[in-house]
C-alpha positions as CSV (number, residue, x, y, z in Angstrom):
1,X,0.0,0.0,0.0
2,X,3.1,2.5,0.7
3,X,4.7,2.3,-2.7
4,X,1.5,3.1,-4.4
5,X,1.2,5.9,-2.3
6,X,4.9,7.2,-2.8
7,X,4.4,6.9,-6.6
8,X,1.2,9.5,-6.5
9,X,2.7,12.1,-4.2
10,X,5.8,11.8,-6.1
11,X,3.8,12.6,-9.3
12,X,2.0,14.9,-7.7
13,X,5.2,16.5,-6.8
14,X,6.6,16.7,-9.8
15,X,3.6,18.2,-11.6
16,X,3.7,21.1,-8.9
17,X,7.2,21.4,-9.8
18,X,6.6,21.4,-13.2
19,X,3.6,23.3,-12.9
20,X,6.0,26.2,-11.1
21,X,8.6,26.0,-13.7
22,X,5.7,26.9,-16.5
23,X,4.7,29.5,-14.8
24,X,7.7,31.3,-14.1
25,X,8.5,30.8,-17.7
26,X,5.0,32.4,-19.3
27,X,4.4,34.4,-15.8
28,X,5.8,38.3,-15.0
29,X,8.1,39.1,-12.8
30,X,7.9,42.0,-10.5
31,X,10.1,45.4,-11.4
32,X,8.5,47.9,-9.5
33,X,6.5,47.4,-6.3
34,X,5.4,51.0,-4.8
35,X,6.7,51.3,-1.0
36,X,3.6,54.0,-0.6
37,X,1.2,53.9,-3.7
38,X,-1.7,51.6,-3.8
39,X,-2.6,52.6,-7.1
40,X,0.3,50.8,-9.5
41,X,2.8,48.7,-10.0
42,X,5.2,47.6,-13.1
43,X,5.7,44.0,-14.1
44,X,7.7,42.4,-16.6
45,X,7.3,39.5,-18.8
46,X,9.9,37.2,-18.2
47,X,12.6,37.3,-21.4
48,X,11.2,41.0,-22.8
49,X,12.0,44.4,-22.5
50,X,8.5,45.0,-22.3
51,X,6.7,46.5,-18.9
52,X,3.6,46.6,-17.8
53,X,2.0,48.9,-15.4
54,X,-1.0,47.8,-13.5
55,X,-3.5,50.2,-12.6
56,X,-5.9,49.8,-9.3
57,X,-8.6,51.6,-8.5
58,X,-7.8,54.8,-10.2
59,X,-11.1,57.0,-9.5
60,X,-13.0,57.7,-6.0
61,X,-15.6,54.7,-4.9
62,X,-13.9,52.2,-7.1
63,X,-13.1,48.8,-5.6
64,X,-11.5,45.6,-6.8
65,X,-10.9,47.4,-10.4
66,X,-7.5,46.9,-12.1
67,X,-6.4,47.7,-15.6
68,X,-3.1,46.8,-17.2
69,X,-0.6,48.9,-19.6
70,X,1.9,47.3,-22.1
71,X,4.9,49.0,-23.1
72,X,6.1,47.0,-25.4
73,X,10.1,47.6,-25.9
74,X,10.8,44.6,-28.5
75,X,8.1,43.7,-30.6
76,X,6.8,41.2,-28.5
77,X,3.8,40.6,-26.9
78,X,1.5,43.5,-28.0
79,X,-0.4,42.0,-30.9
80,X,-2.2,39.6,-28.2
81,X,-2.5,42.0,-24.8
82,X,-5.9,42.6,-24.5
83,X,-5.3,46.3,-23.0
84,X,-3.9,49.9,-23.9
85,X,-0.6,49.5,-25.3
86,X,2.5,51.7,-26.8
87,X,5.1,50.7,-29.1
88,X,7.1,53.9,-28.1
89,X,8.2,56.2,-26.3
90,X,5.5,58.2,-26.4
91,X,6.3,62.0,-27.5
92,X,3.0,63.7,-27.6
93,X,1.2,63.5,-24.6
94,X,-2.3,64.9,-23.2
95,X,-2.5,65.7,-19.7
96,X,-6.0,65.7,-18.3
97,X,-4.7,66.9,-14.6
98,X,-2.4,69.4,-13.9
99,X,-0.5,67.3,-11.2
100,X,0.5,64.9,-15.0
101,X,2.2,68.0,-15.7
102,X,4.1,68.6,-12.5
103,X,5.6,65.2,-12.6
104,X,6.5,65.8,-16.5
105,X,8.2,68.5,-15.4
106,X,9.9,67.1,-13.0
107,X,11.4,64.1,-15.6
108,X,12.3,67.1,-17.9
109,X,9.9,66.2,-20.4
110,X,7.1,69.0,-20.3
111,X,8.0,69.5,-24.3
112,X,6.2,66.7,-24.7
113,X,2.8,67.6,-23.9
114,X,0.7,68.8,-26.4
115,X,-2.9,69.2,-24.8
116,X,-4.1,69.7,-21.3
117,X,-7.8,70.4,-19.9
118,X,-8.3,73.8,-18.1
119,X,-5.3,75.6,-19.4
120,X,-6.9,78.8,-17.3
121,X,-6.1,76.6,-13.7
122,X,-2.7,75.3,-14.8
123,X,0.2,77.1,-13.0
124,X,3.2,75.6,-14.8
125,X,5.1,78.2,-16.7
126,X,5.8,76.2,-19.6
127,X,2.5,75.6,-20.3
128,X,1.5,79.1,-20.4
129,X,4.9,80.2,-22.1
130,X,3.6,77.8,-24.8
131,X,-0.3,77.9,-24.6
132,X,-0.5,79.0,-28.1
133,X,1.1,76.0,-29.2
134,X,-0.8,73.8,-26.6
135,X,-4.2,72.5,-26.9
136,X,-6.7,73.0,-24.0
137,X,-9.2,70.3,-25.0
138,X,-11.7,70.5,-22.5
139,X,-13.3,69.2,-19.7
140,X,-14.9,65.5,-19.0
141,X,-17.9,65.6,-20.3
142,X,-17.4,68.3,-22.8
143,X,-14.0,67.4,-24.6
144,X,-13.0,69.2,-27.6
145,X,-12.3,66.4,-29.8
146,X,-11.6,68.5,-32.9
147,X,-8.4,70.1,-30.7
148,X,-7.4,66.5,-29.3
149,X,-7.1,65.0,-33.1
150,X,-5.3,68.1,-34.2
151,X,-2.9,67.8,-31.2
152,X,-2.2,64.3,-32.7
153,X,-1.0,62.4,-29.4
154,X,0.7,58.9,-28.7
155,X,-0.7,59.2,-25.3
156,X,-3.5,60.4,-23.3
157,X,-3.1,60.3,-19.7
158,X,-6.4,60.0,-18.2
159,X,-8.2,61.2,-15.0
160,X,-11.7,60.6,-13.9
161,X,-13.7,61.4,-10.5
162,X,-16.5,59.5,-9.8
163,X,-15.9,56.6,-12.5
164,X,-14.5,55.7,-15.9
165,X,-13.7,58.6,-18.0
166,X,-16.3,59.2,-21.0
167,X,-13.5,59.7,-23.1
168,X,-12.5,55.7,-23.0
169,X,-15.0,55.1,-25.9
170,X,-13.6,57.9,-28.4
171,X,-10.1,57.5,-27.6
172,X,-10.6,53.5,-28.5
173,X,-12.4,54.4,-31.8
174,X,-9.4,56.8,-33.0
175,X,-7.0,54.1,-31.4
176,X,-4.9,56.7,-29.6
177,X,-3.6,54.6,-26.2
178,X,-4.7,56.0,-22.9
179,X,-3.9,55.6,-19.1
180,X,-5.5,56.4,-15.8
181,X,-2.8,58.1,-13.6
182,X,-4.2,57.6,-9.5
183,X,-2.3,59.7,-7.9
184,X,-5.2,62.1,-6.7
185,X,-7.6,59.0,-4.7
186,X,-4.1,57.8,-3.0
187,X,-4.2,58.8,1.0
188,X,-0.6,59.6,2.1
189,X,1.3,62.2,0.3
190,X,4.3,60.6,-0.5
191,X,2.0,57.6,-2.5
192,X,0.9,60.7,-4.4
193,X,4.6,61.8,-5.6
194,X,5.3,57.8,-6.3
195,X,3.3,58.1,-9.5
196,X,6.2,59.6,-10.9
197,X,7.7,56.5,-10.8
198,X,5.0,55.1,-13.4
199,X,5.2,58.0,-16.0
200,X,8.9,57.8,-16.1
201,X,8.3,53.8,-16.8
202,X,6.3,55.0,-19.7
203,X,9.2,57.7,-21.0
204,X,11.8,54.6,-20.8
205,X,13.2,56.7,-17.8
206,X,12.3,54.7,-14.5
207,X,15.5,55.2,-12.9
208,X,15.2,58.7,-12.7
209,X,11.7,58.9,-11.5
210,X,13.1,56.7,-8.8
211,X,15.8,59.1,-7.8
212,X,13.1,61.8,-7.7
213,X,11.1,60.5,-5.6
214,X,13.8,59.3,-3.0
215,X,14.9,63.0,-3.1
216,X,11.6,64.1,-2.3
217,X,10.8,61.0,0.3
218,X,14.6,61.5,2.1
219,X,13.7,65.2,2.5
220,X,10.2,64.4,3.6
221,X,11.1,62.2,6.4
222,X,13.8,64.0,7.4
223,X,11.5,67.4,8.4
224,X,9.1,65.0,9.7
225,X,11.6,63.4,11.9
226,X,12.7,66.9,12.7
227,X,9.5,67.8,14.1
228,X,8.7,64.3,15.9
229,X,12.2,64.7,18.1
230,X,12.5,68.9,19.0
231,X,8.8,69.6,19.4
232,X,6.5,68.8,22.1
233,X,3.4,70.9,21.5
234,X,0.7,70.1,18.7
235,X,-1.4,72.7,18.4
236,X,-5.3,71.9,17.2
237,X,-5.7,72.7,13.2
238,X,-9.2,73.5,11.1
239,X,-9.3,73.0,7.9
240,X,-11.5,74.1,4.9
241,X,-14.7,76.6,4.3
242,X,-18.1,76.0,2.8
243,X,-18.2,74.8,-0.8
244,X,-21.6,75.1,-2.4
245,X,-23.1,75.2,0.8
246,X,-21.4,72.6,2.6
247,X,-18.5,72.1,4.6
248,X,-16.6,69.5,4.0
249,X,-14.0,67.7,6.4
250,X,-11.4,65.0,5.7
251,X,-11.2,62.0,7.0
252,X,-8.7,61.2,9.8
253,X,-6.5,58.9,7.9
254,X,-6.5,61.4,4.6
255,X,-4.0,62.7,2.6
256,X,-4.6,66.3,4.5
257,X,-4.7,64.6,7.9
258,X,-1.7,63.0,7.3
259,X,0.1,66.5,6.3
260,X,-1.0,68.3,9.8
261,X,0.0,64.9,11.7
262,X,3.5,64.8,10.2
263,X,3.5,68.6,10.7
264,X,3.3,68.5,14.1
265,X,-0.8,69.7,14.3
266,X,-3.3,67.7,15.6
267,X,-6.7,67.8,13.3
268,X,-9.3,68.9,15.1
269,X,-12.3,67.1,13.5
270,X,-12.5,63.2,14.5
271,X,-15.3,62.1,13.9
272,X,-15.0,60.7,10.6
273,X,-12.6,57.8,10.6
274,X,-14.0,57.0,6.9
275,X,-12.4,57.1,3.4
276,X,-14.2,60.1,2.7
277,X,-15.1,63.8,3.1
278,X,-17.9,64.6,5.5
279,X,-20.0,68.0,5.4
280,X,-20.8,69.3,9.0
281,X,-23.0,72.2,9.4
282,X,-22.0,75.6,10.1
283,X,-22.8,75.2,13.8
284,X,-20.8,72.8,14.3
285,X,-17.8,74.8,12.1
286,X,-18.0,77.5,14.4
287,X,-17.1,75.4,17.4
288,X,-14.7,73.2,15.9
289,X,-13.5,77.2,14.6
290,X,-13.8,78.4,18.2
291,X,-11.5,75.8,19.5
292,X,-8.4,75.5,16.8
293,X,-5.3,77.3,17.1
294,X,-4.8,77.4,13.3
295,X,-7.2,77.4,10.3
296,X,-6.6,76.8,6.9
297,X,-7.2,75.6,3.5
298,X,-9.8,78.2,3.7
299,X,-10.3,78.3,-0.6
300,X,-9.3,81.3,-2.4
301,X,-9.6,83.9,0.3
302,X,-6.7,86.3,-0.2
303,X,-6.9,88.2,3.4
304,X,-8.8,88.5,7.0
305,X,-11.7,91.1,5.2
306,X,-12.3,88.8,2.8
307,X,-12.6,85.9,5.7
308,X,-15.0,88.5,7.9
309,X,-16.9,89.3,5.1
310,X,-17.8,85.6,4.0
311,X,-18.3,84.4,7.2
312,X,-19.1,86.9,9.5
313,X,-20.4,84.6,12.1
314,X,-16.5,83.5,12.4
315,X,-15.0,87.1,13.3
316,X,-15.0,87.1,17.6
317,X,-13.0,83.3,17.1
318,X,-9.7,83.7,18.8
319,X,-7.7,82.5,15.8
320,X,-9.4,85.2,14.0
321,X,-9.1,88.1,16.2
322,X,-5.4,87.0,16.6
323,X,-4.7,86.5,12.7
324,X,-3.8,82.5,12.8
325,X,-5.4,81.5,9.8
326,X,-2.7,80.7,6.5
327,X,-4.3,79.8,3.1
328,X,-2.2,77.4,0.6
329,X,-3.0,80.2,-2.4
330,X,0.3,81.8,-2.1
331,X,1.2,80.7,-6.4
332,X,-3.1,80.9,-6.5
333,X,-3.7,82.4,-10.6
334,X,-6.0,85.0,-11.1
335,X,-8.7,82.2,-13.1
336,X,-8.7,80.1,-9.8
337,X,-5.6,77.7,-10.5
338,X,-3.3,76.6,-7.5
339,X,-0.3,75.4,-8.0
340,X,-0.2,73.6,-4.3
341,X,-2.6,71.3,-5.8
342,X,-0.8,71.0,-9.5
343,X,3.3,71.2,-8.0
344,X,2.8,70.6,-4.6
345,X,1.5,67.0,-5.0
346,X,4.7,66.5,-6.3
347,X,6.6,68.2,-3.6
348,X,4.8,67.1,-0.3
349,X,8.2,68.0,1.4
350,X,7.0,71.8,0.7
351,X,3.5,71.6,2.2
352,X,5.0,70.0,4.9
353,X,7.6,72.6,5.2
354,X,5.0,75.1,5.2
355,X,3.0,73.9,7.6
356,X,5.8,73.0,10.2
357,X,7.0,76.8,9.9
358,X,2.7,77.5,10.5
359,X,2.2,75.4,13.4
360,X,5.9,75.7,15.0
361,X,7.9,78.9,13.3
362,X,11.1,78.5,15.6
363,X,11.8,75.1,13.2
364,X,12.0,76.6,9.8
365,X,13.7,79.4,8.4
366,X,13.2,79.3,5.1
367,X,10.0,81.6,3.4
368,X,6.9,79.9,2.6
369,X,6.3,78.0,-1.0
370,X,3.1,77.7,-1.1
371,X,1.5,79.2,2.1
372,X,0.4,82.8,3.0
373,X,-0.8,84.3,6.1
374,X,-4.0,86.6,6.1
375,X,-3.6,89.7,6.8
């Protein structure tokens, strides 16, 4: 009875084994594995100078949603991958969010955008040294597609809020490639800035998005490090203003939490331990207001009259009266474009230079990037 036995788990064995092998053969390996994006990754298919990026989850709400990217670097493997693909180096690109552009920039490639959406709230100088030479195509839902044919692109990197972009149909019908870039739904700030990492994949330039973003994450850690070991007092922080009648707070493990944590700030607003914004009513503002030692993020108020003047209730709160309130408008352009939200996402080690200078002054010297304080 033994030696029967032996012979089947020794066949069994060897079909696993086998089985293995096969797989490693045909499988991918992995190249990249983000140490703080959720959003990506880059494999490889084993003997090929090919790459592919993996996508997760790339708008707000989506779950268990994945789409994949081929570079394809030899010939190989593109005639049978069932998703968006490139056969190289792509040298006209649309950018459908600024922040696209802020990581271009920061590869050295901005030369090679062609189109962007909202060319009235994009702050980077290129793009507005070159604007008539630059196609602003629109927004989703009302895309110029006349202006994105003309721009003629290899590549349209794609972002979408509340679901798939529109634009997947069209693009698909004129063949132009597209990809969802998900920095903006990632939830720390450094997983934000990691993205570059993907679009230099795609420019054949990975090791230099790599050395950017361990520039960025060595100078990040090192201020927040600095704070965490000489300062002992975190002062409460408010954030935010009504938006169309509502007032919106973060969650306490978002991106913006995160940034007052590492600060040194405690956010004041904890009730919403979720994985998204929550409106509170304007009662409860004015406490949470009434309580905070600094407010701000307060939209695209430019000084204290402005503030009063809005929101009069607010004008007897202590960090009022005594002028603690610092808006991130500093680089704000006169259409309503900031570039804290277009080069900051890249730079999280500014913000959070910022707001350590905001909330504890005696720490950094250096004058603000992207904050102001109302005056």
């Amino acid at each position: 009875m033994k030696k029967p036995l032996i012979i089947i788990l020794s066949l069994l064995l060897f079909l696993a084994c086998n089985k293995t092998k096969e797989e490693n053969t045909d499988d991918k390996e992995l190249i990249y594995g983000p140490e703080y994006s959720v959003g990506f990754n880059i494999m490889a298919p084993i003997h090929s100078q090919s790459r592919i990026i993996n996508v997760y989850n790339p708008w707000q709400g989506a779950k268990d949603l994945s789409s994949s990217f081929l570079i394809s670097r030899d010939g190989k493997n593109s005639d049978d991958f069932k998703g968006q693909a490139l056969d190289s180096v792509p040298q006209r690109i649309i950018c459908m969010s600024s922040t696209h552009i802020a990581m271009l920039e920061d590869l050295g490639a901005t030369d090679k955008i062609v189109g962007v959406s909202g060319m009235q709230y994009i702050s980077n100088p290129y793009i507005h040294k070159h604007k008539d030479e630059i196609a602003d195509i629109g927004y989703e839902g009302n895309i110029d597609y006349e202006k994105l044919i003309a721009a003629d692109p290899d590549l349209v990197m794609l972002f979408s809020v509340n679901g798939a972009s529109g634009m997947e149909t069209k693009l698909k019908e004129l063949g132009i490639p597209y990809i969802y870039i998900g920095d903006y739904v990632e939830e720390t700030p450094l997983g934000k800035t990691e993205w570059i990492v993907a679009i230099a994949e795609i420019l054949g330039m990975r090791d230099k998005g790599i050395q950017k973003f361990k520039e960025i994450e060595s100078r990040y850690l090192e201020l927040k490090e600095k704070v965490a070991k000489t300062s002992h007092n975190r002062p409460k922080i408010m954030v935010n203003m009504p938006f169309l009648g509502s007032w919106f707070m973060p969650s306490t493990t978002s991106y913006v939490a995160q940034m007052i944590n590492d600060a040194g700030g405690d956010y004041i607003y904890t009730k919403n331990t979720g994985n998204t914004s929550k409106p509170i009513d304007i009662e409860e503002a004015l406490h949470l207001v009434g309580e905070t030692d600094f407010w701000i993020n307060i939209g695209n108020l430019g000084s204290l009259d402005e503030l009063k003047a809005t929101l009069p209730i607010f004008t007897n709160t202590k960090c009022v009266k005594e002028g603690y309130i610092f808006n991130n408008n500093l680089k704000a352009t006169p259409e309503g474009g900031n570039d804290c939200y277009e080069s900051g996402m890249m730079h999280p080690d500014l913000i959070l230079k910022d707001l350590i200078k905001i909330f504890h002054p005696e720490l950094i010297e250096d004058d603000f990037t992207y904050y102001k304080q109302l005056k």
